[in-house]
VOVOMAR-167010 format. One record per residue (C-alpha): residue number from 1; x, y, z. Coordinates in steps of 0.02 Angstrom, whole numbers, always signed. Example, Ala and Ser with C-alpha at 12.3 -4.5 7.8 and 13.67 -1.06 7.14 Angstrom:
# residues 2
{lumfi 1 {+615 -225 +390}};
{lumfi 2 {+684 -53 +357}};
//
This chain:
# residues 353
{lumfi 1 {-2063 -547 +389}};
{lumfi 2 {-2236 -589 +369}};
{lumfi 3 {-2382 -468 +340}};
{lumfi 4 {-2440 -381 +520}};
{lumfi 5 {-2626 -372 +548}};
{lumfi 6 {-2645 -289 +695}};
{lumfi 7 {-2768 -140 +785}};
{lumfi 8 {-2647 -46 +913}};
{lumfi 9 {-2800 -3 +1006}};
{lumfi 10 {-2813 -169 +1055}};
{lumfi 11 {-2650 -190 +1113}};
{lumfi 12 {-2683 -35 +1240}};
{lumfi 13 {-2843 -121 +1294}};
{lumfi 14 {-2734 -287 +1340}};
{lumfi 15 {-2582 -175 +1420}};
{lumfi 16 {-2730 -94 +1536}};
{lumfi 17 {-2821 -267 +1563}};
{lumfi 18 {-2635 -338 +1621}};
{lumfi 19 {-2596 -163 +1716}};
{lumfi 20 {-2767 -193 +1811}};
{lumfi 21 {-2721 -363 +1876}};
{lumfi 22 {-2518 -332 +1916}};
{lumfi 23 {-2619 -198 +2034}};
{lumfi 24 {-2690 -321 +2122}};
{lumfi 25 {-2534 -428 +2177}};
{lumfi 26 {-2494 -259 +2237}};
{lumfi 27 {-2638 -212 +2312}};
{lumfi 28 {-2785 -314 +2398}};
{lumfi 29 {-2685 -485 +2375}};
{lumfi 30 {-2538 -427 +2456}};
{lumfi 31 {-2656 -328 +2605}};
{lumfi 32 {-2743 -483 +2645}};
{lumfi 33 {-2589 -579 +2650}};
{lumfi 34 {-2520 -471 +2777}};
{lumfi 35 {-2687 -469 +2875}};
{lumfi 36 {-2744 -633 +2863}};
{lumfi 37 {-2592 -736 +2848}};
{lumfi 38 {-2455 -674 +2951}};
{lumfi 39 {-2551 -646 +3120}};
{lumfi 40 {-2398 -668 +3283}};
{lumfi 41 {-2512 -570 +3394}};
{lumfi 42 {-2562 -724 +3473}};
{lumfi 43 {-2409 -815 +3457}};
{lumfi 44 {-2337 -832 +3642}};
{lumfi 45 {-2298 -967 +3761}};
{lumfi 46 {-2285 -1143 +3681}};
{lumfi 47 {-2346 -1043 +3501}};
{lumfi 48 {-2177 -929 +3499}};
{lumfi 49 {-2093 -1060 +3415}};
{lumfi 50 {-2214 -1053 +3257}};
{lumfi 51 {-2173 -860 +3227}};
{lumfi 52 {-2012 -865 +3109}};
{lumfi 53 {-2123 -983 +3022}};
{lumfi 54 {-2283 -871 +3011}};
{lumfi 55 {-2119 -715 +2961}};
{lumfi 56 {-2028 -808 +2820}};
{lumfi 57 {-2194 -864 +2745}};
{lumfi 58 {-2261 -683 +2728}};
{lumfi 59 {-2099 -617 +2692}};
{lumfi 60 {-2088 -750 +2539}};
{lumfi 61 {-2275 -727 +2479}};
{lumfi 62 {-2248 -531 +2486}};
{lumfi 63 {-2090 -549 +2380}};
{lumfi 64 {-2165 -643 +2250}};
{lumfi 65 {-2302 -535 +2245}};
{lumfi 66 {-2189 -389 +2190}};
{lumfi 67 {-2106 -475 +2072}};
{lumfi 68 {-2264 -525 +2003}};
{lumfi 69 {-2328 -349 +1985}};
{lumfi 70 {-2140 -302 +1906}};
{lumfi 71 {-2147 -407 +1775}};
{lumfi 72 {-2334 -401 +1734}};
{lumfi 73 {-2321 -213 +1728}};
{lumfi 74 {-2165 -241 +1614}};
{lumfi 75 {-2251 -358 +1507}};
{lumfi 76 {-2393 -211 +1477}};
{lumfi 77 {-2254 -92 +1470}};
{lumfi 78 {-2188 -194 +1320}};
{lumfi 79 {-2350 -192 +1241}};
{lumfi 80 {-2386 -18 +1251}};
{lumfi 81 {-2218 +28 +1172}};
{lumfi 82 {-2253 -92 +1016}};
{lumfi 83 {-2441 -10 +986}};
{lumfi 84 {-2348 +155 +1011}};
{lumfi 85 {-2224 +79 +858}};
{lumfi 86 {-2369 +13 +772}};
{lumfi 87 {-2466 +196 +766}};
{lumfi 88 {-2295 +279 +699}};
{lumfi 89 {-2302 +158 +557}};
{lumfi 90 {-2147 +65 +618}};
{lumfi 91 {-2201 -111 +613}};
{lumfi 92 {-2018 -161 +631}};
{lumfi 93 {-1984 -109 +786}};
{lumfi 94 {-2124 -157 +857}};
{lumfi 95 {-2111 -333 +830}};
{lumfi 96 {-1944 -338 +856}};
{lumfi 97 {-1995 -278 +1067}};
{lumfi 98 {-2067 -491 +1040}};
{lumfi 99 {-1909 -536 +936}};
{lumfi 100 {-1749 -498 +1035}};
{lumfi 101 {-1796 -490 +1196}};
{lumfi 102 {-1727 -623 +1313}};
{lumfi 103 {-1844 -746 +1316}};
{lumfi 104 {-1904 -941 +1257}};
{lumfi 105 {-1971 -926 +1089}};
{lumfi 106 {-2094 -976 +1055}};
{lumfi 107 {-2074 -1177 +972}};
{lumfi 108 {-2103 -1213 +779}};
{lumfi 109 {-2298 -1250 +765}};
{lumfi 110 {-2361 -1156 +915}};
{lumfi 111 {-2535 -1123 +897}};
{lumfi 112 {-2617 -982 +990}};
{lumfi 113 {-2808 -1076 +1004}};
{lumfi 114 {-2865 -915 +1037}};
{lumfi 115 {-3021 -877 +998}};
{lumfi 116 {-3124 -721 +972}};
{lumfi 117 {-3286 -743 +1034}};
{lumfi 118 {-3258 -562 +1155}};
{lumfi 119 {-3152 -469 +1026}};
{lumfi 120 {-3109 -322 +1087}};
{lumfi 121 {-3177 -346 +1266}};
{lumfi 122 {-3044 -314 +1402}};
{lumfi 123 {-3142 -318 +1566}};
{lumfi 124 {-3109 -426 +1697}};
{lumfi 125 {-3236 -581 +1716}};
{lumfi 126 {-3153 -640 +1863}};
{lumfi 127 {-3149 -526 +2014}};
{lumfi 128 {-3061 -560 +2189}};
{lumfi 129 {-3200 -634 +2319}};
{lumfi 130 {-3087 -649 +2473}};
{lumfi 131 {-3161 -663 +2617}};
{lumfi 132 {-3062 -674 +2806}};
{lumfi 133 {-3052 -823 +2874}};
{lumfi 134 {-3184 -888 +3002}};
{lumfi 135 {-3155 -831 +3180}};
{lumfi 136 {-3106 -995 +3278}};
{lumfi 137 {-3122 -1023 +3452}};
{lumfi 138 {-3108 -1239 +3457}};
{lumfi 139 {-2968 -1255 +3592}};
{lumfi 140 {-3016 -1125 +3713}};
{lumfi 141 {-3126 -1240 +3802}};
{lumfi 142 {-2945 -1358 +3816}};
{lumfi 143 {-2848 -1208 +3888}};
{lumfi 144 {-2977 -1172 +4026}};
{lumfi 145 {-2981 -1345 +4048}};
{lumfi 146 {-2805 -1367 +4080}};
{lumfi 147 {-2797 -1200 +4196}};
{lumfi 148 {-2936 -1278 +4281}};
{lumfi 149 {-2821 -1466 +4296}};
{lumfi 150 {-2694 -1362 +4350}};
{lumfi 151 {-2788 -1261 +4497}};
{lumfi 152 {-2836 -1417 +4577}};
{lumfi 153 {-2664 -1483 +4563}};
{lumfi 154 {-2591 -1327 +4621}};
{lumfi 155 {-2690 -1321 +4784}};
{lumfi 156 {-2644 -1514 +4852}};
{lumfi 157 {-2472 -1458 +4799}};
{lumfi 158 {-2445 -1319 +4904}};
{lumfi 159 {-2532 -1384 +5054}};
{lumfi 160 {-2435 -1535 +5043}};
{lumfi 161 {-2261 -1484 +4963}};
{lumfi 162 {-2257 -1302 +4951}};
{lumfi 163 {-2235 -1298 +4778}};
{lumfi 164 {-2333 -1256 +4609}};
{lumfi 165 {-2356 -1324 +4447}};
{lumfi 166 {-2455 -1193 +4368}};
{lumfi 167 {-2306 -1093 +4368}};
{lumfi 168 {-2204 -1161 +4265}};
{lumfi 169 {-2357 -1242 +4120}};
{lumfi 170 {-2454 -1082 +4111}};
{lumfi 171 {-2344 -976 +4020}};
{lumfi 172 {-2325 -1105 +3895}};
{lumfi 173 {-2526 -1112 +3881}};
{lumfi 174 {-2541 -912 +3849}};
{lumfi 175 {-2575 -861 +3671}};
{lumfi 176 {-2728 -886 +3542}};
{lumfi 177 {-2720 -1063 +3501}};
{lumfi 178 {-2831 -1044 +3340}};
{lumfi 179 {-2688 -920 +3253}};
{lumfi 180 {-2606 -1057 +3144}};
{lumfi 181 {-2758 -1117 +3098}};
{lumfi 182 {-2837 -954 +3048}};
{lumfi 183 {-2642 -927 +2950}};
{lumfi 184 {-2661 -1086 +2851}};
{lumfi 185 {-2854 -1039 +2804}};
{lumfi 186 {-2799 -863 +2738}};
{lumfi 187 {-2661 -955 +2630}};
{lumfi 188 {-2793 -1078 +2572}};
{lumfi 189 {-2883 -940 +2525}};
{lumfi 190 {-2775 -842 +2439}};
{lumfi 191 {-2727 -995 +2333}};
{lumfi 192 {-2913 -1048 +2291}};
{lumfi 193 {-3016 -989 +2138}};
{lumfi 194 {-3073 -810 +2208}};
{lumfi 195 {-2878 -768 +2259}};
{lumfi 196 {-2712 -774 +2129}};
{lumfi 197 {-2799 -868 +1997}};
{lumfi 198 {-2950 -757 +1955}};
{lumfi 199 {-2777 -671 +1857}};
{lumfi 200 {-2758 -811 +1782}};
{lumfi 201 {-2933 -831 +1706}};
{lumfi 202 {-2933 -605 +1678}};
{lumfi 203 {-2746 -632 +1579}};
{lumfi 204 {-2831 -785 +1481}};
{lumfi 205 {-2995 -700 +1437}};
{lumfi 206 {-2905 -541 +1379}};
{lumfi 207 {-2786 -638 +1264}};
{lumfi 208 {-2943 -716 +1181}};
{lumfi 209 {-2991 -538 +1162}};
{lumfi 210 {-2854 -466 +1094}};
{lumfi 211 {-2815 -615 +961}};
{lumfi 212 {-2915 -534 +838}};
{lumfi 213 {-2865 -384 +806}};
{lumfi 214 {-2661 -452 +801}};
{lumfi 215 {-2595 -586 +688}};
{lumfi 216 {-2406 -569 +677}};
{lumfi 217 {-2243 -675 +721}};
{lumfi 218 {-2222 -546 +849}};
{lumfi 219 {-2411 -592 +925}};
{lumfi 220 {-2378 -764 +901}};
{lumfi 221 {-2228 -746 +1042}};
{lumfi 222 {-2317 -655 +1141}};
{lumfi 223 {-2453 -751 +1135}};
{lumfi 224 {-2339 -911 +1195}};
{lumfi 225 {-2262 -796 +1319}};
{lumfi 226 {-2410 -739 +1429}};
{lumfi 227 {-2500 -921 +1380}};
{lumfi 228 {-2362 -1052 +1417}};
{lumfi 229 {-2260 -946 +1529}};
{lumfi 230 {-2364 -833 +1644}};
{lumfi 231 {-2550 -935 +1657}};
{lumfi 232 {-2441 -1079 +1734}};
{lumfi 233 {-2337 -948 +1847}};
{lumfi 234 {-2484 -897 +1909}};
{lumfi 235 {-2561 -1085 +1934}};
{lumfi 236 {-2378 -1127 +2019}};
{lumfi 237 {-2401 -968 +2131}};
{lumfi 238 {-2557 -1036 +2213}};
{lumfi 239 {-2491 -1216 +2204}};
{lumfi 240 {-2361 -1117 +2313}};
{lumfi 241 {-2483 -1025 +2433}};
{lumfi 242 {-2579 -1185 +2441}};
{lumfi 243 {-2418 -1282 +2528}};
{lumfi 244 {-2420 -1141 +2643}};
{lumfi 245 {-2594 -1174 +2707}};
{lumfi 246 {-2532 -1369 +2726}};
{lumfi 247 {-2374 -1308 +2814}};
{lumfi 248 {-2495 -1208 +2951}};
{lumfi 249 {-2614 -1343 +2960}};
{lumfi 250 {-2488 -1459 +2977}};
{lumfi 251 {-2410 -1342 +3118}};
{lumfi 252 {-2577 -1304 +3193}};
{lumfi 253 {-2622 -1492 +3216}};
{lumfi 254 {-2447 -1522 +3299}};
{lumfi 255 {-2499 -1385 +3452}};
{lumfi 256 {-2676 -1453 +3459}};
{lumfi 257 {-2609 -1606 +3493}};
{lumfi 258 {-2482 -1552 +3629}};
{lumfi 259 {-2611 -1459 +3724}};
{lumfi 260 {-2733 -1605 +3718}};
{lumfi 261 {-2578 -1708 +3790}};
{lumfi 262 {-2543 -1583 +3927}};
{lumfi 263 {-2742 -1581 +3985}};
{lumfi 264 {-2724 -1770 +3983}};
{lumfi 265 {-2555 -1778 +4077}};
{lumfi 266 {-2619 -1638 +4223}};
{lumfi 267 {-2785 -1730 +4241}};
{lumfi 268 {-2691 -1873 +4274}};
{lumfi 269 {-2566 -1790 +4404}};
{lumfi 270 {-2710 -1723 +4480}};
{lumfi 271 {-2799 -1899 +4505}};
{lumfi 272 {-2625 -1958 +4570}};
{lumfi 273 {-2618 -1837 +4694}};
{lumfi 274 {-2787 -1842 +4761}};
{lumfi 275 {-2745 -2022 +4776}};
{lumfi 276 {-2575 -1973 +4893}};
{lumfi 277 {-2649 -1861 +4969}};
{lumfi 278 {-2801 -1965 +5056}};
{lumfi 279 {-2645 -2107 +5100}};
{lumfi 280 {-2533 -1944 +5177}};
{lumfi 281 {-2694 -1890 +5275}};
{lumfi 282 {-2731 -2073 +5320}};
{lumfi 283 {-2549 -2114 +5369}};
{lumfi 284 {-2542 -1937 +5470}};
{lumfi 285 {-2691 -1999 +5575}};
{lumfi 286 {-2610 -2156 +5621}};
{lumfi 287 {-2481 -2177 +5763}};
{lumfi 288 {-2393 -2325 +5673}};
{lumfi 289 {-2394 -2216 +5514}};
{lumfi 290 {-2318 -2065 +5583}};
{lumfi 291 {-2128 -2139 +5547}};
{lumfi 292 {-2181 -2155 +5357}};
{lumfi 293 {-2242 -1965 +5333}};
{lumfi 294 {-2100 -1893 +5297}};
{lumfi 295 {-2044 -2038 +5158}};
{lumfi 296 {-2205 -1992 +5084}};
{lumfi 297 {-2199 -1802 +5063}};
{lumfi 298 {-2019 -1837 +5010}};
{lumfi 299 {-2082 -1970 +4878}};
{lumfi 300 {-2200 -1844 +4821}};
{lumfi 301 {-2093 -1711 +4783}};
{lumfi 302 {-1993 -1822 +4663}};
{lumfi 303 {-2151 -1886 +4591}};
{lumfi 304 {-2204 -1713 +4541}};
{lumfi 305 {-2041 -1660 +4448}};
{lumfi 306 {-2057 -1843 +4357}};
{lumfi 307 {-2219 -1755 +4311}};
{lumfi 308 {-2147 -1603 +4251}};
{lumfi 309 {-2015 -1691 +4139}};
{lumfi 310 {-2160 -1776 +4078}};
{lumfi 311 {-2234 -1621 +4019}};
{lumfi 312 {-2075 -1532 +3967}};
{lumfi 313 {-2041 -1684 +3869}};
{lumfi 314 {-2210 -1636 +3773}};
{lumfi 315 {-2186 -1456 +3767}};
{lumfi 316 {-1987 -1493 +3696}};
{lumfi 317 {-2073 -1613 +3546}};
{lumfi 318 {-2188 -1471 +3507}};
{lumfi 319 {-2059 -1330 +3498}};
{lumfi 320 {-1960 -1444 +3375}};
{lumfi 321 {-2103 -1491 +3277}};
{lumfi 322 {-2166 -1291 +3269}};
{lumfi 323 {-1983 -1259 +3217}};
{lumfi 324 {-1967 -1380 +3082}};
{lumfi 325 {-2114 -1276 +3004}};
{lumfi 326 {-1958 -1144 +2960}};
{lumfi 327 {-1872 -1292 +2875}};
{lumfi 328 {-2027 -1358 +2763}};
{lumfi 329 {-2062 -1177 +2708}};
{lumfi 330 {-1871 -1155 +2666}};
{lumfi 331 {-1900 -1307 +2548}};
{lumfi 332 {-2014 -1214 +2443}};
{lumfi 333 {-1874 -1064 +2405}};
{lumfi 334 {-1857 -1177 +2254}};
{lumfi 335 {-2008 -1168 +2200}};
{lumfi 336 {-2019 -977 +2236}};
{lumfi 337 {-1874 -958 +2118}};
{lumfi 338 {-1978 -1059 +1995}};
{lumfi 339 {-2129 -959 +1977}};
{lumfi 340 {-2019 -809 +1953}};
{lumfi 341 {-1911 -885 +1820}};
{lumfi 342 {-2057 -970 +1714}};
{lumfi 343 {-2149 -795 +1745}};
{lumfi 344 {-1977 -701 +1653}};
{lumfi 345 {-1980 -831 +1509}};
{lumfi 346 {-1816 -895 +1564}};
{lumfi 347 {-1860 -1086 +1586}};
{lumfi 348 {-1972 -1201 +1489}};
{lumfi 349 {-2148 -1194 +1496}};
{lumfi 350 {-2193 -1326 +1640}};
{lumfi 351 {-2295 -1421 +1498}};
{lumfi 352 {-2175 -1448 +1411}};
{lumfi 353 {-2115 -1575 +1541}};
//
């Protein structure tokens, strides 16, 4: 075995620099997630059918969260033990922790290109900056139209066929419209530069700062291991979170285009009625349009459930399209599985193609 340089201290310093940031996966990352990201409060009517999308996305992003902080703490673990080794004069053992464990070695000619400009220096440069998302308000002025629609409609209806729209679309309008938007900006925000990757650049910055004062096969693995297998975990976690925010968009797009359909599609009943309403009133007023009356209001009443398929037709596209969130989300397990696997050392380094 080669000579071991190495300063145990150091190692400590690194284990407590890695210990910091598996903290916050655990911590304010995982918090905000579950404030910020996973909001069903104002999931009802039409919106219920985005919730097991809004659930498995949290549940997921909480998951690999943990494992995260597992196997970060683990790695520091690992490095405490072989300083501990290194103090008692057993050099061995301590590189052996980097050795034999299960893991990729690292390939012949791996170079660290670390450098040692902050030798020694373990704090973290890059500190979490999350912010909530923006409050939202853009389709409330849609809803209240659309209750508004739905008034007029309701009143020409009931005068004329004792029935009412309004109670079978306003259920489906309840709810905060702006919830899967807010969702997807939380996720964008947890994947951007002040959410998981400010680890990144802290686990990067340390490993600069700890190359100095180790020089070993044993830091060489390491080395590989937290630069080829845990910086681009952490970069595929936030490619992950990132899809998430494109899932909600997507999601959040689909209802604000439903509910600008449904305003469209009431205005438009209401026009027609106003319309069959003057010729009813006109007709009633006329002795040789008496006979046709009846025809009318009968014609009317099948007119207005034409409507309503219309609209169910609408609200039955959106419910599907909400649902098949759940399904694009499920597509990303894979990926999930990923991050943890290249984060354990168990598959190639994604650069190495």
């Amino acid at each position: 075995m080669q000579s071991v340089v190495v300063d145990p201290a150091l190692l400590d310093g690194y284990a407590a620099q890695l210990e910091r940031n598996a903290e916050l996966l655990a911590g304010p990352l995982r918090r905000y997630c579950t404030v910020h990201c996973a909001r069903t409060e104002g999931a009802t009517g039409l919106l219920a059918a985005a919730r097991p999308a809004v659930e498995l996305a949290h549940e997921r992003t909480v998951a690999l969260f943990a494992a995260g902080e597992r196997q970060l703490f683990q790695l520091a673990t690992n490095l405490r033990a072989a300083a501990a080794s290194y103090r008692a004069g057993d050099a061995a053992a301590a590189e052996r922790i980097w050795l034999v464990l299960s893991r990729r070695p690292a390939p012949p000619g791996f170079e660290a290109h670390d450098g040692a400009r902050h030798a020694g220096d373990f704090r973290d440069p890059a500190l979490l900056r999350l912010v909530p998302p923006a409050d939202r308000d853009d389709l409330r002025q849609a809803v209240e139209e659309a209750e508004r629609q739905l008034g007029v409609v309701d009143r020409w209806l009931r005068r004329y066929a004792q029935i009412s729209l309004s109670d079978r679309v306003l259920p489906w309008l309840s709810g905060d419209w702006t919830t899967l938007r807010e969702d997807a900006d939380g996720y964008a925000r947890l994947a951007g530069p002040d959410g998981v990757r400010v680890i990144a650049q802290n686990l990067a910055y340390g490993l600069d700062s700890l190359s100095a004062g180790w020089d070993s096969p044993a830091a060489r693995q390491f080395c590989y291991t937290v630069r080829e297998h845990w910086l681009p975990a952490i970069e595929a976690l936030g490619h992950v979170l990132q899809l998430h925010a494109r899932v909600f968009e997507w999601m959040a797009q689909q209802s604000e285009n439903a509910l600008k359909a449904i305003v469209l599609t009431v205005e438009a009943i209401r026009l027609w009625l106003v319309e069959r309403a003057l010729r009813l009133a006109t007709l009633a007023g006329s002795v040789a349009g008496l006979g046709t009356v009846w025809r009318e209001l009968a014609d009317l009443g099948t007119d207005v459930l034409a409507a309503w398929h219309q609209l169910e037709t609408i609200l039955d596209m959106t419910r599907m399209a909400l649902r098949s969130g759940v399904d694009l989300l499920g597509a990303l397990g894979a990926e999930a599985t990923l991050i943890e696997d290249l984060a354990a050392g168990r598959l190639a380094p994604l650069s190495a193609g």
